[in-house]
Wavefront OBJ file of the C-alpha trace (Angstrom):
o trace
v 7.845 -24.740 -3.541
v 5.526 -22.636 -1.658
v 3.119 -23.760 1.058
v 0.254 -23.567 -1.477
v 1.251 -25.315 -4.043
v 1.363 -28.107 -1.793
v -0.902 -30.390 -0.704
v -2.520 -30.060 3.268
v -0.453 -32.780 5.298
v 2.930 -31.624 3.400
v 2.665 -28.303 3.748
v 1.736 -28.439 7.264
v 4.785 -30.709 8.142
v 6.813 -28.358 5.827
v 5.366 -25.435 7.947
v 5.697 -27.357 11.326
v 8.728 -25.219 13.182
v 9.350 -23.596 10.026
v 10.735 -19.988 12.023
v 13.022 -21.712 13.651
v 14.940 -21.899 10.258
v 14.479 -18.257 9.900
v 18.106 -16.488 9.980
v 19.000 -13.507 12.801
v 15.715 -14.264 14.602
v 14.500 -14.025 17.399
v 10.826 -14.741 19.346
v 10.919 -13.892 22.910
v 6.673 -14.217 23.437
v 6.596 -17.617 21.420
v 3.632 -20.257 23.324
v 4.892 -23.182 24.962
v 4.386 -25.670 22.446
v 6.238 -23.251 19.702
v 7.985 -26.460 17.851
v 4.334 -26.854 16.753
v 3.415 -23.022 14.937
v 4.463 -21.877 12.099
v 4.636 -17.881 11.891
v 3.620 -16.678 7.907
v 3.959 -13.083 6.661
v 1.635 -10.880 4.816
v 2.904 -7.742 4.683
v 5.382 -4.882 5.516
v 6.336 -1.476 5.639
v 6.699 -1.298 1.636
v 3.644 -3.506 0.446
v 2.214 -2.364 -2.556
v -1.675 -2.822 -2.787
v -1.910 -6.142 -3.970
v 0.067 -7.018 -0.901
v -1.642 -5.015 1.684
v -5.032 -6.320 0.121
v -4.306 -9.975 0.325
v -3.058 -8.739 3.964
v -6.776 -8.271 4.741
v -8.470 -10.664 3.188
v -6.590 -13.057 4.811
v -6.468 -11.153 8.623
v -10.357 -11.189 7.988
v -10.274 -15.300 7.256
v -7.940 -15.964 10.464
v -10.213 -13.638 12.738
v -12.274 -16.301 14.423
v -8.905 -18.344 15.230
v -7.511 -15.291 17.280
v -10.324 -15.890 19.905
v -10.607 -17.607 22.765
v -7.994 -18.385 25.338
v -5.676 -20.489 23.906
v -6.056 -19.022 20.331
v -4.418 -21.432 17.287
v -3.573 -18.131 15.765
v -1.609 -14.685 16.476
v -0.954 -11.754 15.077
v 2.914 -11.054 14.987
v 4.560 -7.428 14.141
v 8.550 -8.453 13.934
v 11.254 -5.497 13.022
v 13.210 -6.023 10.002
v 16.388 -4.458 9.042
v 15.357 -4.142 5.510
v 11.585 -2.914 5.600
v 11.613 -1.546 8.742
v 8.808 -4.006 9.897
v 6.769 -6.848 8.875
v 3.115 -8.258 9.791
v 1.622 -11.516 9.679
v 0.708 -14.738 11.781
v 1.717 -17.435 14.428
v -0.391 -20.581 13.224
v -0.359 -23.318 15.532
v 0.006 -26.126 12.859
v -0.861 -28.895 14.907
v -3.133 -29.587 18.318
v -2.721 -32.987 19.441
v -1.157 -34.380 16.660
v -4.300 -32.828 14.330
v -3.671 -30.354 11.817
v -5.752 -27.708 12.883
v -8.464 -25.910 11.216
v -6.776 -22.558 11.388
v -4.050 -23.856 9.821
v -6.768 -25.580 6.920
v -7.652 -21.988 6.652
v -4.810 -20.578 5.772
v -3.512 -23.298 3.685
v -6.770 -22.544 1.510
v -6.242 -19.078 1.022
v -2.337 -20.006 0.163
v -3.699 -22.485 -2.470
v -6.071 -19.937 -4.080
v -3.174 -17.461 -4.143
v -0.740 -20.017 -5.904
v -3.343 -20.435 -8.555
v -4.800 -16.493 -8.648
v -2.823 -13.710 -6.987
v -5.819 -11.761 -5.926
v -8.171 -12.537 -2.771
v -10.343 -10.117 -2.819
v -11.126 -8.390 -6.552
v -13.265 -5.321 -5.280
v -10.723 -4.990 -2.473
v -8.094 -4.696 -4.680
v -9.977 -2.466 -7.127
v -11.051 -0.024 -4.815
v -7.679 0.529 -3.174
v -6.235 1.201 -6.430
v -8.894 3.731 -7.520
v -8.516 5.140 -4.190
v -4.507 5.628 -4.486
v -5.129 6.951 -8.048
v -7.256 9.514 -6.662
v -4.956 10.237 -3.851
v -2.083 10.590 -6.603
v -3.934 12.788 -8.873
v -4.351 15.198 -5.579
v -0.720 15.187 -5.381
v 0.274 16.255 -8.286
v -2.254 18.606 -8.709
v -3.224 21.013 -11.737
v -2.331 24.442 -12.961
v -3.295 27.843 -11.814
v -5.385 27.908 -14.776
v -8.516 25.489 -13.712
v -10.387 26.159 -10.687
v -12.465 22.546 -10.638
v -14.642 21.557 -7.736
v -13.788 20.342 -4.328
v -14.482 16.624 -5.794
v -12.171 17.111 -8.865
v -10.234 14.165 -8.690
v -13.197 11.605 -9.571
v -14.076 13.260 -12.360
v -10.341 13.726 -13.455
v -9.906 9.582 -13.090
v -13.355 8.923 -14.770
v -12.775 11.217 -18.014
v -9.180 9.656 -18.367
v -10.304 6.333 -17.748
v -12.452 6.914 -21.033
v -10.257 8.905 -22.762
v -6.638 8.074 -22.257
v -6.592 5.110 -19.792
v -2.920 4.796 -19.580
v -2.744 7.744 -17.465
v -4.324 6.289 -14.622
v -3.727 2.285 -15.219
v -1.563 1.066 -12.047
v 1.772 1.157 -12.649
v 4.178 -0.022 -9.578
v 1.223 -1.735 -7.588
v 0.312 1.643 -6.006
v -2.565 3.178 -8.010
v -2.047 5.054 -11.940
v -0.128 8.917 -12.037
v -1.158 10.973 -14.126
v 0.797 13.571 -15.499
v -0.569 17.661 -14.415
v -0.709 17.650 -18.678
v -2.955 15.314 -18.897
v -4.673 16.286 -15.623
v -5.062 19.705 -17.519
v -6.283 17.494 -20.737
v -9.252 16.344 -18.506
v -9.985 19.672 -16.919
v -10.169 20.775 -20.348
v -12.711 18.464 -21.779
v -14.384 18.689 -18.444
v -15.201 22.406 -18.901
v -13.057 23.694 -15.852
v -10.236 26.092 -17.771
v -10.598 29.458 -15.860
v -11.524 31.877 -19.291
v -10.959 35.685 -20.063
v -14.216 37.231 -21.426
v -13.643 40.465 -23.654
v -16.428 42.504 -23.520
v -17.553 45.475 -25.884
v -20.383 46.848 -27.969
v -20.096 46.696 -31.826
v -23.462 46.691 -33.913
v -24.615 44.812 -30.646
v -22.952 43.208 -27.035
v -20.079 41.048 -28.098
v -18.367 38.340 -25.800
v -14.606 37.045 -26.704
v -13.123 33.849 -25.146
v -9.627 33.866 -24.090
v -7.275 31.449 -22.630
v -4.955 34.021 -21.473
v -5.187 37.115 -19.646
v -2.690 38.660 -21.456
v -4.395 37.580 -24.365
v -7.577 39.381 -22.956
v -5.637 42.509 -22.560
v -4.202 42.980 -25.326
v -7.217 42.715 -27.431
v -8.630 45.408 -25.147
v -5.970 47.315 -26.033
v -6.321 46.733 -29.806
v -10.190 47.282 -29.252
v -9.662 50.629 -27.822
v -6.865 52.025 -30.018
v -9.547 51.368 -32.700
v -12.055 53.497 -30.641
v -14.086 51.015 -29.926
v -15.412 52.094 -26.576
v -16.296 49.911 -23.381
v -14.109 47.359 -23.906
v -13.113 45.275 -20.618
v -12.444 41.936 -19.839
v -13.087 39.827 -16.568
v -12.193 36.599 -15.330
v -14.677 33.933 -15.961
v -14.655 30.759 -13.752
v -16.368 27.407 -14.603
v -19.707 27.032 -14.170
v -20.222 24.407 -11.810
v -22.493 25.161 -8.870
v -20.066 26.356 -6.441
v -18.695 29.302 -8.753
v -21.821 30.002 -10.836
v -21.980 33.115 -9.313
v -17.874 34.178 -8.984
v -16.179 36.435 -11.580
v -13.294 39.086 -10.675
v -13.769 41.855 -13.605
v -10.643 43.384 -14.560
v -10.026 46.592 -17.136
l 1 2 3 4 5 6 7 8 9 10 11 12 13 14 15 16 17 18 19 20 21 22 23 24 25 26 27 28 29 30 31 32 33 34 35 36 37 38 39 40 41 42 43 44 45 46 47 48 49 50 51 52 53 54 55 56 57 58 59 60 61 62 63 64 65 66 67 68 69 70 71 72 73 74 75 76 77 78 79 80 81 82 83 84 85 86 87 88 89 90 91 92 93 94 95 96 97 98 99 100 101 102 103 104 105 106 107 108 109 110 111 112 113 114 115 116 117 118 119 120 121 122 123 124 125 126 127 128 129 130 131 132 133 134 135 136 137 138 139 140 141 142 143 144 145 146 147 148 149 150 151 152 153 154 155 156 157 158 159 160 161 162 163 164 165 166 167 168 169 170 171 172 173 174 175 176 177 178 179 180 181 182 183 184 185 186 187 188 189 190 191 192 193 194 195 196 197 198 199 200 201 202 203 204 205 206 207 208 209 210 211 212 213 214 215 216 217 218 219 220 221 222 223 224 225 226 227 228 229 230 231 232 233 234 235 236 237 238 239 240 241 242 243 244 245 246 247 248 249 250
């Protein structure tokens, strides 16, 4: 049973001394009166969001118990063989044979946790929108978009609407999308890099083209039916940046 699904006086007997049950460990800075702390972990090297989220939520609760100079709480970074490193607390459980009200704190944040995994909703929320983002960045898109700087939120918000699956969280660190359906969104989203064919008939006449080869070759076809003028030019999205950009080509 875990500290929070207990009630106050149990758990903080249960958590009375509880690291020196831990196995292979060792605390050379522990405080004089150690047999009465308890040390509780909140993250580590490999925390997913949820984790490192709860990790704050909580350092932000304990905050005011870190002051002073005999603090009732302390932060602790301990090396682990299997993570590499782990973060959390020393909570002095009891002061003069009182529970203390750092240790009422924490208990109350364990409790909400046992019922609700999530501290802090928004938190959570905006760390996974921000480690979408970061993953759509990664993966990138093909040479034939040329979006704005700012791509990326526009990307997530158009999936989000349109195929949400692509950007849902899947492992606990933020939704990857695929550079497919990155392209999808580009797409709809108006940033495809065209080819525009250019030429005179019984009046000016523009052709779209996804291709450059594509372009070409109906410049080709254009001209070996004497058509004359024909060209074709690269045509980037017209978002404010580019409105003005175009590389002509014949």
């Amino acid at each position: 049973m875990q500290l929070g699904e207990m009630d106050l006086e149990t758990a903080a007997r249960e958590a009375r001394g509880n690291w020196q049950k831990f196995d292979c460990f060792a605390w050379h800075d522990r405080p004089e009166d150690s047999e009465e702390w308890a040390i509780v972990y909140t993250h580590n090297r490999d925390s997913d969001l949820l984790d490192q989220s709860n990790a704050d939520a909580i350092d932000k609760a304990l905050a005011p118990f870190t002051e002073g100079d005999n603090p009732d709480v302390r932060a602790e970074h301990h090396g682990h063989w299997a993570c590499g490193w782990i973060d959390g607390y020393a909570i002095r459980v009891y002061r003069n044979g009182q529970i203390t009200e750092a240790f009422r704190a924490y208990h109350e944040l364990a409790a909400r946790l046992a019922d609700y995994p999530i501290l802090d909703e928004e938190d959570h929320s905006r760390r996974e929108y921000e480690a979408t983002l970061e993953n759509l960045r990664n993966e990138g898109f093909a040479d034939c978009y040329a979006p704005p700087e700012e791509w990326a939120g526009e990307v997530f918000s158009w999936l989000w609407d349109h195929n949400q699956s692509a950007v849902e969280n899947r492992d606990g660190n933020g939704g990857y999308a695929t550079k497919e359906e990155i392209g999808e969104a580009l797409d709809a989203l108006g940033y495809r890099i065209l080819w525009v064919v250019s030429y005179v008939d019984t009046g000016e006449v523009r052709e779209e083209y996804r291709e450059e080869s594509e372009a070409q070759e109906r410049c080709e076809a254009l001209r070996a039916d004497g058509v004359l003028g024909a060209t074709y030019c690269e045509q980037l999205p017209t978002y404010e940046e580019n409105n003005n950009d175009a590389n002509t080509a014949t």
